[in-house]
N, C-alpha and C positions, 0 to 999 in steps of 0.2 A: 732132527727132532727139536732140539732146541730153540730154530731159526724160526719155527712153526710156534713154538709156545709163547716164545717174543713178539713174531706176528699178534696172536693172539691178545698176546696182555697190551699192545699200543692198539687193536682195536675194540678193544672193549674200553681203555680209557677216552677211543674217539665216540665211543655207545653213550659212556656216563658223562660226557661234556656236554653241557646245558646249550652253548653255544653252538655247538654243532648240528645238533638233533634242531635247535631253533632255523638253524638254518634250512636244513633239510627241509622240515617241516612249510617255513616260506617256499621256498622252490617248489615243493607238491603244490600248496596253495594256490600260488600265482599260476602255475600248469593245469591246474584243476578250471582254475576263471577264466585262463584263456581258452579253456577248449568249450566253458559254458560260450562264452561270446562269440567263439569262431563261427565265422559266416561257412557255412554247410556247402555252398558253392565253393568256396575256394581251400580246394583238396589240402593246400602246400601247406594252412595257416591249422588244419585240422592234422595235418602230419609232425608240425613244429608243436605244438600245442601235446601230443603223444605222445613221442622221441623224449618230451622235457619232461612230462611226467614221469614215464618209464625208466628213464637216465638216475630219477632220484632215488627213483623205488629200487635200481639197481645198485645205488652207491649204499645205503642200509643192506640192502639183501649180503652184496658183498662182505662187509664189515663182523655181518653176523654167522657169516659160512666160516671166517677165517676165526671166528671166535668160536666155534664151534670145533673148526679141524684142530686148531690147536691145544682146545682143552682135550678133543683124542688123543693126543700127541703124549701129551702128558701123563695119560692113563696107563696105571702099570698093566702089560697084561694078566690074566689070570694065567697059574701053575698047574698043570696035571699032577695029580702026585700020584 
């Protein structure tokens, strides 16, 4: 439990880092322009253009499931009395 709530508190200080979320954010960007530009014939440049979007939006999704599991983690459970 612990290892989970550690997780947790190093991803949510990678959430509140300005720099990272900046990054993120360019990487959706630039995946968002290439896929406006991709020539619609060429399957591979509309695959790469996908992949690199989806990758980013995977790397936040991630960050914030384990900021999640771990604030469970940390939840006391409730008592029957």
């Amino acid at each position: 439990m612990a290892d989970r709530v550690a997780q947790a508190i190093a991803a949510q200080q990678l959430l509140d880092n300005e720099t990272f979320l900046a990054l993120l954010a360019k990487i959706e960007a630039d995946a968002v322009d290439a896929l406006a530009a991709a020539d619609v014939s060429n399957p591979a440049s509309l695959i790469r253009a996908t992949a690199d979007l989806q990758a980013a939006r995977r790397v936040r999704e991630a960050a914030e499931s384990i900021v999640t599991t771990g604030m469970a983690a940390q939840r006391v459970p409730p008592t029957v009395a």
